[in-house]
N, CA, C and O atoms as a MOPAC input file, in Angstrom:
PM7 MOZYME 1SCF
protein

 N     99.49000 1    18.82900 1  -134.70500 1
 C     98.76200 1    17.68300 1  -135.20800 1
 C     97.47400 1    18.13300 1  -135.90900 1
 O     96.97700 1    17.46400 1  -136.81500 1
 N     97.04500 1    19.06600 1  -135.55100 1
 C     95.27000 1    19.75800 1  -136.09400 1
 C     95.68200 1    20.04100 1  -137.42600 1
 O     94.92200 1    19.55400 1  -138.26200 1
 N     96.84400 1    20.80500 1  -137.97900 1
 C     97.41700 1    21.17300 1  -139.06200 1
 C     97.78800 1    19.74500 1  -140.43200 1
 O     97.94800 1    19.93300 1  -141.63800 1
 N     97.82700 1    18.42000 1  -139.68600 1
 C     97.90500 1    17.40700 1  -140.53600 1
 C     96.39000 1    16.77300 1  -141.20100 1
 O     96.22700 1    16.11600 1  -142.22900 1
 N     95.36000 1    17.26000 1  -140.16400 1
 C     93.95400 1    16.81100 1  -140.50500 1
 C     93.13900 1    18.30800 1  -140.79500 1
 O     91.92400 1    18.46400 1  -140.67600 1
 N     93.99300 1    19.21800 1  -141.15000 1
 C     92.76100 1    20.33500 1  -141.88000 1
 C     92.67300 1    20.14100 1  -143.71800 1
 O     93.45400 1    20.45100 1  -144.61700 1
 N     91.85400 1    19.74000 1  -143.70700 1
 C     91.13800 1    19.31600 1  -145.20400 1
 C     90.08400 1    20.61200 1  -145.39100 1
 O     88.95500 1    20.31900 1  -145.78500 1
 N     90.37700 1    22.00100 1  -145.13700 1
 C     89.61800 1    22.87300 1  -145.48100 1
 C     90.00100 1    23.56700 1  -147.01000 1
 O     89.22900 1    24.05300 1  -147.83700 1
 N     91.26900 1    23.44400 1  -147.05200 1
 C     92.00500 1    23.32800 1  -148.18700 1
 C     91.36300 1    22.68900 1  -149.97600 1
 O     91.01700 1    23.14400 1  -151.06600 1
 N     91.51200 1    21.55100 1  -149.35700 1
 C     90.82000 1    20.14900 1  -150.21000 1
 C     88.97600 1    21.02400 1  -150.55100 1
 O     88.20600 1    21.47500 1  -151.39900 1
 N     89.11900 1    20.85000 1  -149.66300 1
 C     87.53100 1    21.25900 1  -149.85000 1
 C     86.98600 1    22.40600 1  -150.43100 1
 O     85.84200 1    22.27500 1  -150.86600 1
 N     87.70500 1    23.87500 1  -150.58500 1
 C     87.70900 1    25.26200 1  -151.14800 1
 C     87.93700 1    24.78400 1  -152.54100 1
 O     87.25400 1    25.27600 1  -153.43900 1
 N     88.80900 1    23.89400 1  -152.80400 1
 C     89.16400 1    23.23900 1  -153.85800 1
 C     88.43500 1    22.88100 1  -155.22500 1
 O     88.93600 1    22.71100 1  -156.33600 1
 N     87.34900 1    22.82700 1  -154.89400 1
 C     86.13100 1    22.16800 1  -155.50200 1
 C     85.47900 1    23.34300 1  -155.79600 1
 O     84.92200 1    23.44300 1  -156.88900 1
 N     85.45300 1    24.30600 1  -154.95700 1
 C     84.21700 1    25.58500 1  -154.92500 1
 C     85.11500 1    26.73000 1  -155.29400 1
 O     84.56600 1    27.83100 1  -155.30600 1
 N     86.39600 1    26.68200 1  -155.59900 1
 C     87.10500 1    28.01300 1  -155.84200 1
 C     86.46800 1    28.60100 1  -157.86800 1
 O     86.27900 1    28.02500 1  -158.93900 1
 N     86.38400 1    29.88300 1  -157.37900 1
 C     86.17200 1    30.39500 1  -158.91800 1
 C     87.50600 1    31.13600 1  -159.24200 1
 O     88.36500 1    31.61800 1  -158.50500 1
 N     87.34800 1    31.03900 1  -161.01100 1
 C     88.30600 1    30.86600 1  -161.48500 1
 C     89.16400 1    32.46900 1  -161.50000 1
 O     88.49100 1    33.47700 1  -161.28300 1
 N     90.54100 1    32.58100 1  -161.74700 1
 C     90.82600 1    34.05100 1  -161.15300 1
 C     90.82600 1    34.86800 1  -162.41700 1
 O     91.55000 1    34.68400 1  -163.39600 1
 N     89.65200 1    36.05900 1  -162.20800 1
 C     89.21400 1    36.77000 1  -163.59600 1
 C     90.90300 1    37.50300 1  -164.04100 1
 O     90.83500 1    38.13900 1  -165.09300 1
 N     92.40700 1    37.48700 1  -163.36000 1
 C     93.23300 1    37.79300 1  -163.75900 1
 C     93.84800 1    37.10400 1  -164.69700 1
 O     94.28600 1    37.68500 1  -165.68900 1
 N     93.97300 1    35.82300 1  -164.54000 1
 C     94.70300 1    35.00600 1  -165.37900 1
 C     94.00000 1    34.51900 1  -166.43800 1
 O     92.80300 1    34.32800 1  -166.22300 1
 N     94.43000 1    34.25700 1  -167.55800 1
 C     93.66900 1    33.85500 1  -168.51000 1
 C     93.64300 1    32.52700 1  -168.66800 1
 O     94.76900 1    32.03200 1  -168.72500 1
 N     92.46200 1    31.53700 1  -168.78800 1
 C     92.33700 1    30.27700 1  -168.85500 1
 C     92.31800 1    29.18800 1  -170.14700 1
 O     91.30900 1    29.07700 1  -170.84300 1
 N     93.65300 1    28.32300 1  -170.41400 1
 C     93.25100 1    27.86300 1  -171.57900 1
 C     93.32900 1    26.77900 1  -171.36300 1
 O     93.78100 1    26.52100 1  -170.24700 1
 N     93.01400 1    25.78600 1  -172.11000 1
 C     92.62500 1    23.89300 1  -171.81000 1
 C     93.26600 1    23.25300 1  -171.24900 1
 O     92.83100 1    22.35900 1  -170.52400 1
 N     94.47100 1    23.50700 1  -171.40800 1
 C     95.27700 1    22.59400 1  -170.67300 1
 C     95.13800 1    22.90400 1  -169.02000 1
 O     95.04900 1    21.90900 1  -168.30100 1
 N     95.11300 1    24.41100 1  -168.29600 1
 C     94.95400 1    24.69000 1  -167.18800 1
 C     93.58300 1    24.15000 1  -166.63400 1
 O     93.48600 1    23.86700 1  -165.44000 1
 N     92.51300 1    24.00400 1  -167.51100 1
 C     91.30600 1    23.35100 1  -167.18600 1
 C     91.57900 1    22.11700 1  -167.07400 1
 O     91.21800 1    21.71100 1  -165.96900 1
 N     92.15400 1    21.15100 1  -167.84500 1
 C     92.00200 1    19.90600 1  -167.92500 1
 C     93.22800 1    19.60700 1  -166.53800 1
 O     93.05700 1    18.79800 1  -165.62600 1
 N     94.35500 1    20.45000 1  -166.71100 1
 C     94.70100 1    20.17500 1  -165.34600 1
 C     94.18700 1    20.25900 1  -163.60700 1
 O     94.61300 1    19.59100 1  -162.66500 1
 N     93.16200 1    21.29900 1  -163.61600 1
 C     92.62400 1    21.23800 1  -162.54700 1
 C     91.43600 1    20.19300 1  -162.68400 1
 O     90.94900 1    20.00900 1  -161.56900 1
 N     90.85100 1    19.50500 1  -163.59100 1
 C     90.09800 1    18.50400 1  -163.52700 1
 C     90.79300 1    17.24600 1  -163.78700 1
 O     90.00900 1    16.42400 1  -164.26100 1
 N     91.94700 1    16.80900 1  -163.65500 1
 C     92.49000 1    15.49500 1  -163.29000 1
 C     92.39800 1    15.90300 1  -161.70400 1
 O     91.74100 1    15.26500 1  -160.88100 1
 N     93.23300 1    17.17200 1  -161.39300 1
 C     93.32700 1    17.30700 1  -159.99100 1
 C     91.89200 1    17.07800 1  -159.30000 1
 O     91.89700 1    16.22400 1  -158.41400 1
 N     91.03000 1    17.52100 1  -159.48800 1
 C     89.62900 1    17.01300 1  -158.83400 1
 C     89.75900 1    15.41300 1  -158.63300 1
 O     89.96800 1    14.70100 1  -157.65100 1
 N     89.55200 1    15.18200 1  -159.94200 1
 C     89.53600 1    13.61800 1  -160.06500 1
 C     90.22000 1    12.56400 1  -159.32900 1
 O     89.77800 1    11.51600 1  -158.85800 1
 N     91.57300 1    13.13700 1  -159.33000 1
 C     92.65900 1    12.36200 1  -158.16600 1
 C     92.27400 1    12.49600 1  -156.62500 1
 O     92.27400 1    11.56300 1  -155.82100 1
 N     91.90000 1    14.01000 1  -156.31900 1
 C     91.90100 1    14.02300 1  -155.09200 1
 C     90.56500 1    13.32000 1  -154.75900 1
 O     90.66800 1    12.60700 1  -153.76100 1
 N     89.45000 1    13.32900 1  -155.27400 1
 C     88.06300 1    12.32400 1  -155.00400 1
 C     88.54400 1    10.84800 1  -155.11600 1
 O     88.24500 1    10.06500 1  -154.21500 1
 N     89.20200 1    10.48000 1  -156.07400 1
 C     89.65100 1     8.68200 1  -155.89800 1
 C     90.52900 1     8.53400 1  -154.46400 1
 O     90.57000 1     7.53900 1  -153.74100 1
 N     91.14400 1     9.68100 1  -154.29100 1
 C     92.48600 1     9.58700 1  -152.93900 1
 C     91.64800 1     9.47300 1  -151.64200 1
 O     92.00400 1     8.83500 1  -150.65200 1
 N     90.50000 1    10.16200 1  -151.76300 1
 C     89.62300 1    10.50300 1  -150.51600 1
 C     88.91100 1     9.21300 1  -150.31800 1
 O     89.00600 1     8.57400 1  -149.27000 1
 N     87.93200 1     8.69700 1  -151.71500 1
 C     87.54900 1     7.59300 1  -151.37200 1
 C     88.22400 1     6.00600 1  -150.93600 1
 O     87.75600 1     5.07000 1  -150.28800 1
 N     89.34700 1     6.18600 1  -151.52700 1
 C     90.50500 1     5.41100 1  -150.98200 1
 C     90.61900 1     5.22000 1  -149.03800 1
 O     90.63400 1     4.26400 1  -148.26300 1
 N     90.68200 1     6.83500 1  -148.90300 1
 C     91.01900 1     6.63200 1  -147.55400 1
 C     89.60800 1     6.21300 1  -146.78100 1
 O     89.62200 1     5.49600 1  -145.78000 1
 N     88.53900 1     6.67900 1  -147.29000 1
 C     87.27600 1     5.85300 1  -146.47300 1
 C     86.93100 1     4.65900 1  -146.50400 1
 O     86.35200 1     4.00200 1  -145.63900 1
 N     87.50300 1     4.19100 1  -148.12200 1
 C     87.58700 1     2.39400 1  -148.02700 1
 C     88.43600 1     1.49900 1  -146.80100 1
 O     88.10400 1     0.59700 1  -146.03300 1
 N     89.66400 1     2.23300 1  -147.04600 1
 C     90.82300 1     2.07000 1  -145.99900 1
 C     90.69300 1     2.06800 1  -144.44300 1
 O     91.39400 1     1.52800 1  -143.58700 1
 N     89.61200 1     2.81500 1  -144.35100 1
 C     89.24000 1     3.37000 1  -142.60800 1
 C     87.96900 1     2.35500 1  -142.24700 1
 O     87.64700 1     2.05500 1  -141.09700 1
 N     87.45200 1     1.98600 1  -143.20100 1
 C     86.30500 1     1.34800 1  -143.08200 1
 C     86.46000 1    -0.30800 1  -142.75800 1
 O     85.85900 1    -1.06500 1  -141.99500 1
 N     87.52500 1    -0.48100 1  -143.68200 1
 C     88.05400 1    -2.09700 1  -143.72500 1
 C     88.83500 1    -2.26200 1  -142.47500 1
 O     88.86500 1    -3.35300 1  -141.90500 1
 N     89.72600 1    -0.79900 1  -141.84400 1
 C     90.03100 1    -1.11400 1  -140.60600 1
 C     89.58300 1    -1.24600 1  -139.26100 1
 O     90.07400 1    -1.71200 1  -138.23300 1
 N     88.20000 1    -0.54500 1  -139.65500 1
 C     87.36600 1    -0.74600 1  -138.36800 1
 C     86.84000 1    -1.71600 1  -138.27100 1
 O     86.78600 1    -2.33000 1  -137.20600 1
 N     86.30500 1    -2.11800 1  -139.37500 1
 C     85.41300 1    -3.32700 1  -139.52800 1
 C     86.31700 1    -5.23500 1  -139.37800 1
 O     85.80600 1    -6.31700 1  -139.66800 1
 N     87.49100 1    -5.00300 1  -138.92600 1
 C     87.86500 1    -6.13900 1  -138.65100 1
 C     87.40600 1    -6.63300 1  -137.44500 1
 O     87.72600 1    -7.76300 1  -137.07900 1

């Protein structure tokens, strides 16, 4: 169950630098910045979600 709530993952996510092996071109950028983008709307989702359920 600890393995369904480790968000350490998520979180490296944000702070990872980029790998001086591979070479980076726009589209790989713009794909890891939707991915940011999704996973911050998904997150705030779930605190809206947790919030509205406590608060009944």
């Amino acid at each position: 169950m600890k393995n369904l709530f480790d968000f350490s993952e998520v979180a490296t996510y944000f702070f990872r630098k980029p790998d001086p092996n591979r070479k980076s071109t726009f589209n790989l950028r713009v794909m890891h910045g939707i991915n940011k983008v999704s996973i911050l709307i998904f997150l705030v989702c779930l605190i809206v979600m947790g919030v509205r359920l406590f608060t009944r």
